[in-house]
Every structure is written in C-alpha cells, then in structure tokens.
N, CA, C and O of each residue as an XYZ file, in Angstrom:
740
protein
N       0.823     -1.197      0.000
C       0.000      0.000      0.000
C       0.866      1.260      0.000
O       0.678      2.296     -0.637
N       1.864      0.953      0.857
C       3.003      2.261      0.860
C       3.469      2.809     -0.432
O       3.453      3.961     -0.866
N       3.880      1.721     -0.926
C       4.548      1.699     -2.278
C       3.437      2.294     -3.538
O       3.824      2.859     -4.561
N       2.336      2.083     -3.271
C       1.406      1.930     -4.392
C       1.165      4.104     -3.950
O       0.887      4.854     -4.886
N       1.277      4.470     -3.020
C       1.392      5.641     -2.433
C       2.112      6.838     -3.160
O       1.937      7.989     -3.559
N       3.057      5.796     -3.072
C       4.671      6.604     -3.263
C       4.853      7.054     -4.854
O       5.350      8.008     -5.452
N       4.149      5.787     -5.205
C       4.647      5.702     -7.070
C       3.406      6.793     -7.098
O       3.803      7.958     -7.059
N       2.420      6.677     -7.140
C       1.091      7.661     -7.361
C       1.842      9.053     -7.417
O       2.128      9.647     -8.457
N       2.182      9.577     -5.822
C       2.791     10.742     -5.512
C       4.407     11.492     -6.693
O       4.646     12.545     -7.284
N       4.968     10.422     -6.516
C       5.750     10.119     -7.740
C       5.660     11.115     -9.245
O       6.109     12.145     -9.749
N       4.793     10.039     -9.491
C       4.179      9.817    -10.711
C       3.420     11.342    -11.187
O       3.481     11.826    -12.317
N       2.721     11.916    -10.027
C       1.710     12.798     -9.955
C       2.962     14.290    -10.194
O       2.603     15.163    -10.983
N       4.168     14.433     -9.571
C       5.100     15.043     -9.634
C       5.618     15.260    -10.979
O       5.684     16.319    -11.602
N       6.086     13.717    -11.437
C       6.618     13.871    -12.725
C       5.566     14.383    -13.724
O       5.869     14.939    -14.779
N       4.629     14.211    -13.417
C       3.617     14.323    -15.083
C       3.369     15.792    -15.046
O       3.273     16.499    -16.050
N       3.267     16.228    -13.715
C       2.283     17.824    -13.743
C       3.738     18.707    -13.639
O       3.583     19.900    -13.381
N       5.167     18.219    -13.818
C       5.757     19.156    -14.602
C       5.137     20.175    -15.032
O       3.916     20.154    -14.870
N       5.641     21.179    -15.593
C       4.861     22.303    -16.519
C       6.510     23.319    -16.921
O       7.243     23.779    -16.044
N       6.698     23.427    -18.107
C       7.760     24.092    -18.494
C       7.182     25.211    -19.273
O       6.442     25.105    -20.251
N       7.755     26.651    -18.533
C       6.925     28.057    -19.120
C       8.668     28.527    -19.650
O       9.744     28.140    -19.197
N       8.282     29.755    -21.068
C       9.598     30.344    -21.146
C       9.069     31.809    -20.614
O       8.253     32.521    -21.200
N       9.757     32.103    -19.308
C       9.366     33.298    -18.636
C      10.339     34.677    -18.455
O      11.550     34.526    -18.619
N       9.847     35.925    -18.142
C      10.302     37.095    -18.021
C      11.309     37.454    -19.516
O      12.431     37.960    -19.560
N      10.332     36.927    -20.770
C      10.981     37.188    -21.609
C       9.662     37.186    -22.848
O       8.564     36.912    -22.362
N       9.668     37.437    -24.244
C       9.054     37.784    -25.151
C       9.186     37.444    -26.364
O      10.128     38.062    -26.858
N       8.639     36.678    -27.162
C       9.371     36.935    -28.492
C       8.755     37.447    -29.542
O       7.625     37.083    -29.866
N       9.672     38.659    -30.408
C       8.927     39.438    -30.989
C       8.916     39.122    -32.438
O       9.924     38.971    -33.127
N       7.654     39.035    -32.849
C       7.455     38.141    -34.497
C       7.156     39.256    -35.265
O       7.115     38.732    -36.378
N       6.920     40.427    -35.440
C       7.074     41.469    -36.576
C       7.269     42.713    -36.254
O       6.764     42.966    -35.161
N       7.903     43.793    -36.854
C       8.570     44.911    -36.087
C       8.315     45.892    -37.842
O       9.107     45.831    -38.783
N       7.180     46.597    -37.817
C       7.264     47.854    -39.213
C       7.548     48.729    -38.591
O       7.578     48.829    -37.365
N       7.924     49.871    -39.815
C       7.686     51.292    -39.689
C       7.060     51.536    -40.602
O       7.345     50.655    -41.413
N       6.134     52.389    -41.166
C       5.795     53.005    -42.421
C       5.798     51.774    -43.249
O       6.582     51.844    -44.195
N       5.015     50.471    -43.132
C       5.178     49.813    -43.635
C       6.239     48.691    -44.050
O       6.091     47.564    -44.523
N       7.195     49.322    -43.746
C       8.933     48.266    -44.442
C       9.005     47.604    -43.153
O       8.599     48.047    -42.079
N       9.547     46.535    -43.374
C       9.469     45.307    -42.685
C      11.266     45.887    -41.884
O      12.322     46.339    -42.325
N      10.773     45.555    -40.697
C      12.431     45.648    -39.585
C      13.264     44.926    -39.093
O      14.402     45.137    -38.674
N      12.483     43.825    -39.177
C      13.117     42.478    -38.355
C      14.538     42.120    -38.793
O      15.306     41.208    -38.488
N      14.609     43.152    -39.604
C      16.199     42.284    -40.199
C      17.653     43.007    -38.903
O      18.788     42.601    -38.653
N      16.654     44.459    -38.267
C      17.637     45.233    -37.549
C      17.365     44.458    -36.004
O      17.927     44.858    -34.984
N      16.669     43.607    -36.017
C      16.460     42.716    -34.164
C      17.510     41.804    -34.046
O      18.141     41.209    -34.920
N      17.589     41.789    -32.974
C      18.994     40.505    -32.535
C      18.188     39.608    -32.784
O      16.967     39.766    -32.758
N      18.841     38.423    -33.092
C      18.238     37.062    -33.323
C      17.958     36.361    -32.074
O      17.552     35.198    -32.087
N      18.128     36.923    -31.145
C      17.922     36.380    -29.526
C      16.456     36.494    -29.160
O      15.758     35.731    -28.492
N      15.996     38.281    -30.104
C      14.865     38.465    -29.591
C      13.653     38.073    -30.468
O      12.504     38.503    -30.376
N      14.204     37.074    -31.425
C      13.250     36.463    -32.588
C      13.053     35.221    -32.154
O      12.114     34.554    -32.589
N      13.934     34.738    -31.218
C      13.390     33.182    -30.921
C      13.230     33.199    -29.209
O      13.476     34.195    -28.528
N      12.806     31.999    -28.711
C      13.247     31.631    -27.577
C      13.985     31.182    -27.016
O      14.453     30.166    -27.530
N      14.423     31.501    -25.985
C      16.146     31.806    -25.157
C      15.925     30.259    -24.369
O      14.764     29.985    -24.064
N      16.702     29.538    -24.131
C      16.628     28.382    -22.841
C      17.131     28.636    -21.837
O      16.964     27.876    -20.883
N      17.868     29.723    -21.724
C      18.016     30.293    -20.577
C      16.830     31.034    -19.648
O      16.911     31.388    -18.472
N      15.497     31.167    -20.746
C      14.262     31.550    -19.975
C      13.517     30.531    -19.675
O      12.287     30.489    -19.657
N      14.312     29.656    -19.425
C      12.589     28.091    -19.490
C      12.711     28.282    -17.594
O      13.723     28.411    -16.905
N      11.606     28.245    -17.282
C      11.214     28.029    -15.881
C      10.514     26.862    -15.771
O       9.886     26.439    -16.741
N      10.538     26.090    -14.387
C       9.306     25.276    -14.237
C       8.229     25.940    -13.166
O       8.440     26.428    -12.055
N       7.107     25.793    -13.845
C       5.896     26.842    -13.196
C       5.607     26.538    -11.929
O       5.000     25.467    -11.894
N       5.761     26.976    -10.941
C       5.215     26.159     -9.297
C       3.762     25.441     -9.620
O       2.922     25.436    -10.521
N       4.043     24.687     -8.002
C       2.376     23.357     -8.419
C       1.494     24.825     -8.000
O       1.583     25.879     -7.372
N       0.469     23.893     -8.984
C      -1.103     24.598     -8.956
C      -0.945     25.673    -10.058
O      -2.076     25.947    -10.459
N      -0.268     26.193    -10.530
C       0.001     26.554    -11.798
C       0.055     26.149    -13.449
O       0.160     24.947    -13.692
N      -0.013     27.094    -14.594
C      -0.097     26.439    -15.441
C       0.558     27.632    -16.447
O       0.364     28.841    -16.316
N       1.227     27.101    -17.289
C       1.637     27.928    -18.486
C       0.930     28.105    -19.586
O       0.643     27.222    -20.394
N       0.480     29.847    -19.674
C      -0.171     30.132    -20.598
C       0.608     30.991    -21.490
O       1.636     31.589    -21.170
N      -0.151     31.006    -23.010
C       0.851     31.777    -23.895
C      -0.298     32.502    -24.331
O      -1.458     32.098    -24.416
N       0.345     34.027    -24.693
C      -0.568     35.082    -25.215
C       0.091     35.945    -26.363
O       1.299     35.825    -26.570
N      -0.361     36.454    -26.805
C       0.533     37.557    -27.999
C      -0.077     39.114    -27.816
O      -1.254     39.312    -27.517
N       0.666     39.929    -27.986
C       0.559     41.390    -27.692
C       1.105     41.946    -28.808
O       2.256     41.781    -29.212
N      -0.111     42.885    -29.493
C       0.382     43.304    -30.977
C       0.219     45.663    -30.243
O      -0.683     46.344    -29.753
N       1.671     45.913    -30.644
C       1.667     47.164    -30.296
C       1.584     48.373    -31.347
O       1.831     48.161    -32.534
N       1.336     49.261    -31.021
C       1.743     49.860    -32.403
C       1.783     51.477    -31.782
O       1.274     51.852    -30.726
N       2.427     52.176    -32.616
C       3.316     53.718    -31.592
C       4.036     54.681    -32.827
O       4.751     54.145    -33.673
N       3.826     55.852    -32.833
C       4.330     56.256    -33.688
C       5.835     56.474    -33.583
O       6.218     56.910    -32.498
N       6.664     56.271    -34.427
C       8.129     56.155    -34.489
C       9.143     56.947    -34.982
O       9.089     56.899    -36.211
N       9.875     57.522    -34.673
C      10.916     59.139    -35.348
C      12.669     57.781    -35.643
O      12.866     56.704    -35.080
N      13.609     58.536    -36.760
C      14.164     57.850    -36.755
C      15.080     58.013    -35.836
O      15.796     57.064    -35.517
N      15.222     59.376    -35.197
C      16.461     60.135    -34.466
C      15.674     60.414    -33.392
O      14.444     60.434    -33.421
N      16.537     60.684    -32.201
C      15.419     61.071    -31.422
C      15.296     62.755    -31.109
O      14.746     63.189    -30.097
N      15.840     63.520    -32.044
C      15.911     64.799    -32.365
C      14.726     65.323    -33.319
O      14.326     66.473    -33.137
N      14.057     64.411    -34.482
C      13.320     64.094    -35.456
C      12.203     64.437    -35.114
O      11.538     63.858    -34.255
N      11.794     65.613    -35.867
C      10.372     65.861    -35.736
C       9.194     65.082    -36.612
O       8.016     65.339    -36.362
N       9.584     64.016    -37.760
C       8.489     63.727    -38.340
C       8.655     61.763    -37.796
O       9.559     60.927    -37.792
N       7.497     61.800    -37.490
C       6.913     60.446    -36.906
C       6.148     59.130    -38.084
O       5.215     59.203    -38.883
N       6.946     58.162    -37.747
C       5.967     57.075    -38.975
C       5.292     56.457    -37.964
O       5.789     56.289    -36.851
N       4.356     56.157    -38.226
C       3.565     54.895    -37.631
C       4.701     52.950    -37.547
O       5.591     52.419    -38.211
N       4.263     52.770    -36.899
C       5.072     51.364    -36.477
C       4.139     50.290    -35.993
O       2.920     50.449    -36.064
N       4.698     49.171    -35.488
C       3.656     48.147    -35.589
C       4.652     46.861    -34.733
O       5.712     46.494    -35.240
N       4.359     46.514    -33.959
C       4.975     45.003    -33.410
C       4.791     44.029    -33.049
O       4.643     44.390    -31.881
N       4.625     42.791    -32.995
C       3.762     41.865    -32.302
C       5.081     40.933    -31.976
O       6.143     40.662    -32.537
N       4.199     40.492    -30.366
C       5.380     39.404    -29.999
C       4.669     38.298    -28.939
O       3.494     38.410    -28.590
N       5.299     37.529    -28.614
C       4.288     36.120    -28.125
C       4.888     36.188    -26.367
O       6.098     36.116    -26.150
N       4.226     36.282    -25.612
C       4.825     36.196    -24.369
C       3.947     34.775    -23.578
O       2.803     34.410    -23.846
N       4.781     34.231    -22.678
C       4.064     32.824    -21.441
C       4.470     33.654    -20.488
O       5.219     34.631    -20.497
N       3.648     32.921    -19.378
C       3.591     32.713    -17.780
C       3.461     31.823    -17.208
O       3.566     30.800    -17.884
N       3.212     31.648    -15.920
C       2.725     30.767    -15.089
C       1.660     31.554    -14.483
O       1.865     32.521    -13.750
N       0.459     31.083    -14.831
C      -0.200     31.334    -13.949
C      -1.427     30.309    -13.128
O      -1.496     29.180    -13.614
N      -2.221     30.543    -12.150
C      -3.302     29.896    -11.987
C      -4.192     29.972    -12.663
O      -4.800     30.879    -13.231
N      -4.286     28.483    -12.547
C      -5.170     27.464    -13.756
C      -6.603     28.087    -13.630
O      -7.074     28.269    -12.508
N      -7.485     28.503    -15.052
C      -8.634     29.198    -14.622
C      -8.527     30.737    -14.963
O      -9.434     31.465    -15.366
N      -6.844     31.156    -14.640
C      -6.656     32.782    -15.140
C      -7.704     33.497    -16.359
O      -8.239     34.599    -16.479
N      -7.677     32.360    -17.089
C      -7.669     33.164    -18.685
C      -9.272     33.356    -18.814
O     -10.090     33.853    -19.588
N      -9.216     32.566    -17.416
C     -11.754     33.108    -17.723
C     -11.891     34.157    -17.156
O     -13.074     34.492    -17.088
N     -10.899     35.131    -16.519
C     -11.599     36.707    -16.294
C     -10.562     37.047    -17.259
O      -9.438     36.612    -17.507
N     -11.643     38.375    -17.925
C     -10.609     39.193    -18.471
C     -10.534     40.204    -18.381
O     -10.449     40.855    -19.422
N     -10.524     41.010    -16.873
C     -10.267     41.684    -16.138
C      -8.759     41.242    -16.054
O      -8.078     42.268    -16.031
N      -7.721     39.756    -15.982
C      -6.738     39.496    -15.655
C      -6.102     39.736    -16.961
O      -4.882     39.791    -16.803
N      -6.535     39.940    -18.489
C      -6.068     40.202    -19.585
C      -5.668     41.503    -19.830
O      -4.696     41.990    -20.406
N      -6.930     42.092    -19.091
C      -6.223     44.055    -19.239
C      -5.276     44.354    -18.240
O      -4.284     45.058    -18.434
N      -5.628     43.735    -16.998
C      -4.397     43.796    -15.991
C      -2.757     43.974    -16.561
O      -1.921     44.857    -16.751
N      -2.921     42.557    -16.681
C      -1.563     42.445    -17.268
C      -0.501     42.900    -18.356
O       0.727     42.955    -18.288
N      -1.701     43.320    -19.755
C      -1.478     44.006    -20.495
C      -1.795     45.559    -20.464
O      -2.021     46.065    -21.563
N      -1.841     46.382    -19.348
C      -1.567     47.782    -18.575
C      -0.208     47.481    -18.220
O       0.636     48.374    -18.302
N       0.166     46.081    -17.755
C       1.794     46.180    -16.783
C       3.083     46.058    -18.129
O       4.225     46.515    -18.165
N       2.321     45.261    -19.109
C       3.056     45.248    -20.016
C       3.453     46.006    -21.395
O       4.278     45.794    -22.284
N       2.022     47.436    -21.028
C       2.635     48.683    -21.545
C       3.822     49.373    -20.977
O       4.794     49.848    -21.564
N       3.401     49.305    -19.096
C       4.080     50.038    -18.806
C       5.560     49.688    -18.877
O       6.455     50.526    -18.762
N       5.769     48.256    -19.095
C       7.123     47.564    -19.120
C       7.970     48.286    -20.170
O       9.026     48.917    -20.114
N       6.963     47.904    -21.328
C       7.780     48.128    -22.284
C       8.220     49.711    -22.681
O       9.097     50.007    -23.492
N       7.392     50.646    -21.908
C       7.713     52.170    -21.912
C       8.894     52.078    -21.301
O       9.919     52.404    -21.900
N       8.917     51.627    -20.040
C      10.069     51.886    -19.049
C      11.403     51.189    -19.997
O      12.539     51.653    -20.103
N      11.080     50.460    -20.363
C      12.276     49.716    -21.506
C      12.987     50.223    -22.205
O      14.213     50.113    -22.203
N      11.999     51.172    -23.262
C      12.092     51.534    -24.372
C      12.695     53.003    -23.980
O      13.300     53.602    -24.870
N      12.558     53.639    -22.642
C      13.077     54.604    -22.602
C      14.290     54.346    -21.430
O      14.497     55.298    -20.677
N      14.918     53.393    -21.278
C      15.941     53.307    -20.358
C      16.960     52.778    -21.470
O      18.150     52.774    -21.153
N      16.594     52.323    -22.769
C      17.884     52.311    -23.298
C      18.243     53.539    -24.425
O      17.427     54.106    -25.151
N      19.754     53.785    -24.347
C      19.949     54.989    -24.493
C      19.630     55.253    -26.482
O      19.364     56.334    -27.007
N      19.761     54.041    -27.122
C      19.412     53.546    -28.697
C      17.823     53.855    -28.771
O      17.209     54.073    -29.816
N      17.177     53.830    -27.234
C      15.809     53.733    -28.465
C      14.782     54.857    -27.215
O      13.569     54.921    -27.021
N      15.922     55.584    -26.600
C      14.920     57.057    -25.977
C      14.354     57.907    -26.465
O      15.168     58.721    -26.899
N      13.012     58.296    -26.715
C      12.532     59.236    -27.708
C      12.107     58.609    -28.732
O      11.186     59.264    -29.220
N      12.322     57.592    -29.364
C      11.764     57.060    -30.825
C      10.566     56.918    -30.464
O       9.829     57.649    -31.124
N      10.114     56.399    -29.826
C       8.476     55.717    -29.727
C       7.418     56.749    -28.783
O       7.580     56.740    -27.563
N       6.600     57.419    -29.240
C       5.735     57.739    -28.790
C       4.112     57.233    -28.571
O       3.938     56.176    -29.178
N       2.772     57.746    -27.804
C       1.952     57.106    -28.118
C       1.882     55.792    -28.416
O       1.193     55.345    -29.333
N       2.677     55.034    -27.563
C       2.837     53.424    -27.766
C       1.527     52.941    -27.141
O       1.619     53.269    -25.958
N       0.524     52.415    -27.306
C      -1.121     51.574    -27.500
C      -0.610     49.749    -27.892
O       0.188     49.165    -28.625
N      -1.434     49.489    -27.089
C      -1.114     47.308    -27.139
C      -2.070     46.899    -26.847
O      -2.714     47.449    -25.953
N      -2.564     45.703    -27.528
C      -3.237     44.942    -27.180
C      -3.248     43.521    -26.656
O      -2.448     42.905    -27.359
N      -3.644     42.913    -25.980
C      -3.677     41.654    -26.049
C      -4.190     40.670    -26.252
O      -5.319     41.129    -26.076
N      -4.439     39.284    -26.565
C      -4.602     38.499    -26.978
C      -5.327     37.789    -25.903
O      -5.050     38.159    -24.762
N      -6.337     36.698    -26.055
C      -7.213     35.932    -25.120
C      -5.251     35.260    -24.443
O      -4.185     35.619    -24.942
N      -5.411     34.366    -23.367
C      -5.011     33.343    -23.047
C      -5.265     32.449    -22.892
O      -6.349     32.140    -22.397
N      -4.038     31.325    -23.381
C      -4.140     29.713    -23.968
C      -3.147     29.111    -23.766
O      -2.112     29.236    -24.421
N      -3.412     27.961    -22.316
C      -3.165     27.489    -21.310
C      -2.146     26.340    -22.970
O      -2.800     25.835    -23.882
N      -1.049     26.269    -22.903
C       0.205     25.529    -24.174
C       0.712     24.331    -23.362
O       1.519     23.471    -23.714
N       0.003     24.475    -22.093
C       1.038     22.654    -22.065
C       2.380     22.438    -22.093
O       3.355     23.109    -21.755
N       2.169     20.995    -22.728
C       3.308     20.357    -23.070
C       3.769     21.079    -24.195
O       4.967     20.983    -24.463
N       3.078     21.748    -24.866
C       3.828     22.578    -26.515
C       4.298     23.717    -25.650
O       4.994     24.395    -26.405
N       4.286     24.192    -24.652
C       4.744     25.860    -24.353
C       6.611     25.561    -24.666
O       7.223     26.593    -24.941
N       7.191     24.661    -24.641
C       8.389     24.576    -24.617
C       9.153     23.258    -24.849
O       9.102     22.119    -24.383
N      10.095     24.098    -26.039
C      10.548     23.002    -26.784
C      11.364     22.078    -26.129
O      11.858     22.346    -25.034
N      11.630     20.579    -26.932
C      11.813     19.335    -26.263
C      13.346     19.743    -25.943
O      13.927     19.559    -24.873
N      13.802     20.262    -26.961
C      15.128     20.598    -26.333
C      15.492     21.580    -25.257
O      16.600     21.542    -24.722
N      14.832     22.212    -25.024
C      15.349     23.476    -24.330
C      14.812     22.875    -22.547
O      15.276     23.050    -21.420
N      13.981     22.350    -22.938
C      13.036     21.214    -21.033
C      14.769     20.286    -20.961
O      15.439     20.210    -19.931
N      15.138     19.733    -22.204
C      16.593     18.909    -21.848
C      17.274     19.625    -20.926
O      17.356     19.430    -19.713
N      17.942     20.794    -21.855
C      18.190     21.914    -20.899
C      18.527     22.471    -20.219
O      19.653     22.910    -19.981
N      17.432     22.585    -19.679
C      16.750     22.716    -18.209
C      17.321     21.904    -17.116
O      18.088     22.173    -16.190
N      16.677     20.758    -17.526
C      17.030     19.340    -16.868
C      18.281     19.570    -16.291
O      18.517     20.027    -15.173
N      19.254     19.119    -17.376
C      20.860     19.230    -17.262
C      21.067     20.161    -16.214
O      21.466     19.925    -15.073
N      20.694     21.445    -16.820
C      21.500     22.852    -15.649
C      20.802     22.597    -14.456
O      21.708     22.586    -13.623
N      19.247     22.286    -13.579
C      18.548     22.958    -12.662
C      18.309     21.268    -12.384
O      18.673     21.176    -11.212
N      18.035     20.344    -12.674
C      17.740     19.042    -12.219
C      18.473     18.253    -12.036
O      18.044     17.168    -11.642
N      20.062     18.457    -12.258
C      20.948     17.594    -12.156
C      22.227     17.948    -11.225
O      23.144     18.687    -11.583
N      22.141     17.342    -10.056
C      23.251     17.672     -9.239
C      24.411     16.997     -9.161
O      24.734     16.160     -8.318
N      25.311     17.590    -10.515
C      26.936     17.137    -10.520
C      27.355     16.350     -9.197
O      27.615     15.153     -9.076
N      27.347     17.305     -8.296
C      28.441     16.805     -7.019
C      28.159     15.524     -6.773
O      28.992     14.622     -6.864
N      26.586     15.320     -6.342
C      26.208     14.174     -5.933
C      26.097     13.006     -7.239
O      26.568     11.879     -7.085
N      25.544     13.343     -8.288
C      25.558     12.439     -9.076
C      24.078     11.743     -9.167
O      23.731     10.668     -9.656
N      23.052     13.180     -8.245
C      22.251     12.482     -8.327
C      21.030     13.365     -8.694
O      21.087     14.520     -8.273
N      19.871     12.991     -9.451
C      18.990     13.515    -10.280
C      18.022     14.493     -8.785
O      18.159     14.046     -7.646
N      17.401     15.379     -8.945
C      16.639     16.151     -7.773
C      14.982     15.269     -7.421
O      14.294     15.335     -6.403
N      14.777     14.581     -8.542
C      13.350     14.229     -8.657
C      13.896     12.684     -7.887
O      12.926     12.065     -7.448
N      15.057     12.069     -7.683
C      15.537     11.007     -6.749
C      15.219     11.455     -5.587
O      14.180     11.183     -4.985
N      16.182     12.233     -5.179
C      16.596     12.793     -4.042
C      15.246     13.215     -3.083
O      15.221     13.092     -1.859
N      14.072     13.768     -3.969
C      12.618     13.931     -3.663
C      12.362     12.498     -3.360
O      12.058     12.247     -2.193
N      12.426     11.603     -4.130
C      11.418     10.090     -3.953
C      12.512      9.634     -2.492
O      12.085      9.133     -1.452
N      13.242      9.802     -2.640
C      14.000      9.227     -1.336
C      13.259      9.868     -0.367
O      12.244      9.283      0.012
N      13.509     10.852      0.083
C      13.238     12.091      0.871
C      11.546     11.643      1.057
O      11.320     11.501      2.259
N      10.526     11.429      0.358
C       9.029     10.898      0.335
C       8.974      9.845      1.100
O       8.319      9.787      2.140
N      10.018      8.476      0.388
C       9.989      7.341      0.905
C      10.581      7.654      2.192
O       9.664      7.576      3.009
N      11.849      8.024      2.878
C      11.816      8.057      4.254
C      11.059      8.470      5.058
O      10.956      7.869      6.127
N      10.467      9.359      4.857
C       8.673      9.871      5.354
C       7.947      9.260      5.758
O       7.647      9.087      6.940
N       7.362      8.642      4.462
C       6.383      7.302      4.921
C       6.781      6.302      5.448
O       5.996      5.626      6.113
N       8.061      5.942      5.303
C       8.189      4.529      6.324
C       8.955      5.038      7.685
O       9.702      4.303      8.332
N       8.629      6.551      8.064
C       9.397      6.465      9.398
C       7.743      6.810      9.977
O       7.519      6.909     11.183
C-alpha cells in the first residue's frame, strides 16, 4: 500500500511538470511606415532563449498570449516627423489554472506590459525618444502545455537545474527518497 502511495505521488510530480519560457518575449514582426524591420532585431529576440525556461510552481499552469503594439516612431530622437510602427510578440507565464476566464486578468496584465515596455524603451539609451503614443493589445489566453516549450530546451533545463553534478544524483531522486523516508518512518 506504501509503495502503491509513493509511485502515485511520484508519478503525480513527474507528469504535472509544466515548463513556461518566462520574463521574456518573443517578438514576431517589427514595421515602420510599412517596411518590414526584423532584419535590424537581434536574433535572440526572434526566438526563444533556454536560458528563460522556468518550471511553473504546483497549482500553476503555463499560458501563452501575444501582444500586438503599435506607436508612432521618429528615426532620431531629435526628429520631428513620426511614422507609424507596428509590433507583435508572443509572451508565457505561469499562472493559476482558470486565469484566462476573467478578463479583467487580460487588461491587468497588459496595462503592466505597456508600462514595461515604456520603461524599456526609454531606459535604453538607442531607443529614448523614438516611440511615442505606444497603444497594445492583447490576446485571449491559452493554457500551451506540453507545446509551451521546446523538447530541447526542457533537456536543458534538466541538465542545468535538475541535475546535481556533485552528488551524481537527479533532484526528482533525491525527492522520492526524501518521500519514501517519510512514509516509512
């Protein structure tokens, strides 16, 4: 019965995993006046980083949303004539499961993630003044699962945050040990 306990508890650990790529963004189209920009973005900020993969705490769940912005744009920041611009980019979280049925929690977040990206956009010294009247929207949220993050980058993960060199021994062991001495003391 112990055993049949343990593996359940186990089991229940390993599966409800949840791998989010967090405190990061990725941005899928960038105009001005129409002409396409993406060619001037780091390629860091076109894909996803594995240095952002988190695992979401229990009772949580990773959702993915997209936020399309748009702001009028000067090329200098001396420049009095403004083009219109345009950006969209895909952001996850962790959040509690259920989030995405108010959407009171959709404008929330996307108010914090104007204000982010103002504070951003004007703390670096390349892009102070270009963007004015910056307006965003967001996107419903949609709880991605097992797709929020790729098979390689959960590897990863694994390697750097689940695997303890010294000991030689995996963290999700060290848990079942740590369970099993529990129950049988």
């Amino acid at each position: 019965m112990i055993l049949a306990v343990l593996l359940s508890t186990v089991l229940t650990v390993v599966t409800s995993m949840n791998y989010c790529y967090t405190d990061t963004s990725v941005m899928n189209t960038f105009t001005v006046a129409g002409d396409d920009k993406m060619a001037e973005i780091d390629e860091k900020d076109k894909s996803w980083q594995t240095s952002a993969v988190k695992m979401c705490p229990a009772n949580t769940v990773c959702y993915q949303y997209d936020v399309s912005v748009t702001a009028d744009v000067k090329e200098t920041a001396t420049a009095t004539t403004t083009y219109p611009g345009a950006m969209t980019f895909t952001s996850q979280g962790c959040f509690q499961s259920g989030f995405e049925t108010d959407s009171s929690n959709t404008d929330q977040l996307c108010t914090v993630w104007k204000e982010e990206m103002i504070k951003a956009l004007n703390a670096d010294p390349e892009m102070a003044g270009l963007f004015s009247n910056l307006e965003n929207q967001c996107s419903a949220f949609s709880a991605c699962g097992a797709t929020c993050v790729s098979e390689a980058d959960i590897e990863a993960y694994k390697e750097k945050y689940e695997y303890n060199a010294a000991t030689g021994v995996q963290t999700l062991s060290a848990a079942f040990l740590l369970a099993l001495s529990y129950l049988l003391y």
